[in-house]
C-alpha positions in Angstrom: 66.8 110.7 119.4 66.3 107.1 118.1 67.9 104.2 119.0 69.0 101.8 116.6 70.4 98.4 117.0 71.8 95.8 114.4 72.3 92.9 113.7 69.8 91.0 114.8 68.2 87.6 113.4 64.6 88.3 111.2 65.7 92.6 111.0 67.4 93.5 107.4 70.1 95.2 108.6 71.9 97.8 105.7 75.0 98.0 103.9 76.3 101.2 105.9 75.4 99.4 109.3 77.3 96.6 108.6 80.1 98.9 106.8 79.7 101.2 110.3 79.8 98.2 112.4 83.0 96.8 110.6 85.0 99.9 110.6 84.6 99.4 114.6 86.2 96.0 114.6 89.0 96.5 112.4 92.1 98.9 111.5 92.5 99.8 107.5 95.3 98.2 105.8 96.6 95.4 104.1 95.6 91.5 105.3 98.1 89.3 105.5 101.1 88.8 107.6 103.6 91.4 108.4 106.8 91.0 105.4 104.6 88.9 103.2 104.0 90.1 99.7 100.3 90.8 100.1 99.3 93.5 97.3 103.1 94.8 97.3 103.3 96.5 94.5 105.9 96.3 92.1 107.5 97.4 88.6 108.6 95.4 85.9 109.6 96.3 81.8 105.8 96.2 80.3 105.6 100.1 80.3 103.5 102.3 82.4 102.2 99.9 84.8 102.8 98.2 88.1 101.8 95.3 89.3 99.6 93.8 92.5 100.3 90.7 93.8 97.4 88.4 95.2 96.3 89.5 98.4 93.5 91.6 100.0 92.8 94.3 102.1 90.1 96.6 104.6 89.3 99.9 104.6 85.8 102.0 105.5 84.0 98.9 106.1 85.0 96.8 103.4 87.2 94.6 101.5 88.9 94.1 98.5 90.2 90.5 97.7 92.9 90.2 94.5 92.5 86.7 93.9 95.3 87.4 91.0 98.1 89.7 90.0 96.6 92.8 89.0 97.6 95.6 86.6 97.4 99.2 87.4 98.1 101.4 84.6 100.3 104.7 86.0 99.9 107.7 84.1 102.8 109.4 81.8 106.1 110.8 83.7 107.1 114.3 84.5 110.8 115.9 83.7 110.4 116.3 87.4 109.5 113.2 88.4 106.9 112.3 91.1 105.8 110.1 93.7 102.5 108.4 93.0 100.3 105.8 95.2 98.2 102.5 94.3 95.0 102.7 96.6 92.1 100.5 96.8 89.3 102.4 95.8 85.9 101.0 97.3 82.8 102.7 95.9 79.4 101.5 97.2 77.0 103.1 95.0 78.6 100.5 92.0 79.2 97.5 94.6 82.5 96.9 94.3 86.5 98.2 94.2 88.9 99.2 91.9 92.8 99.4 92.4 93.8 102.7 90.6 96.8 104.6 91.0 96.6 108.3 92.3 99.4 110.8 90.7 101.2 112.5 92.9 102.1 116.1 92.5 105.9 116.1 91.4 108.6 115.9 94.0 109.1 113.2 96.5 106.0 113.6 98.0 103.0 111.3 97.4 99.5 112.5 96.7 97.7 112.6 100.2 94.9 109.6 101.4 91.0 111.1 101.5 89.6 108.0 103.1 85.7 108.6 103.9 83.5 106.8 106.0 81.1 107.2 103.1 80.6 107.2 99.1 84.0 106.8 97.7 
């Protein structure tokens, strides 16, 4: 078994140690205060979008931080009519996050969460 410890000053310590060592030290969600309209999303009349408010939030490691309001594109309706979600998608192969919307099957229920420790 090896031991490995991190960080420590003059050792290059990884992007999965410090995404490991961060998902240790903090819940996933939303930042911000608890009412506040941190990355609530919302609909308005410009078609088949919503719309994210500034605000940021942690999951797996890492953050996302929507310095403006963003636009998520939701894909066409259903006779049936669904329930999607708006997730922060963090992918560390590219560097970075996305917010995308996940369709949801029809119904009143909403697609299910996959969060990973790893990938995306």
């Amino acid at each position: 078994m090896a031991v490995t410890a991190y960080p420590f000053e003059n050792l290059d310590t990884t992007e999965s140690q410090y995404s490991a060592l961060f998902r240790e030290l903090q819940d996933p969600g939303v930042i911000g205060q608890m009412g506040d309209a941190s990355l609530r999303v919302f609909g308005d009349s410009t078609g088949m979008n919503v719309k994210v408010p500034i605000g940021g939030c942690f999951a797996s490691g890492f953050v996302l931080d929507n310095s403006t309001q963003a636009t998520v594109t939701i894909l066409p309706g259903e006779a049936s009519g669904r329930v999607d979600r708006v997730v922060a998608r963090f992918d560390p192969a590219a560097n970075g996050a996305t917010l995308v919307a996940l369709k949801g099957g029809g119904g009143a229920t909403p697609p299910p969460l996959t969060p990973t420790q790893s990938g995306i």
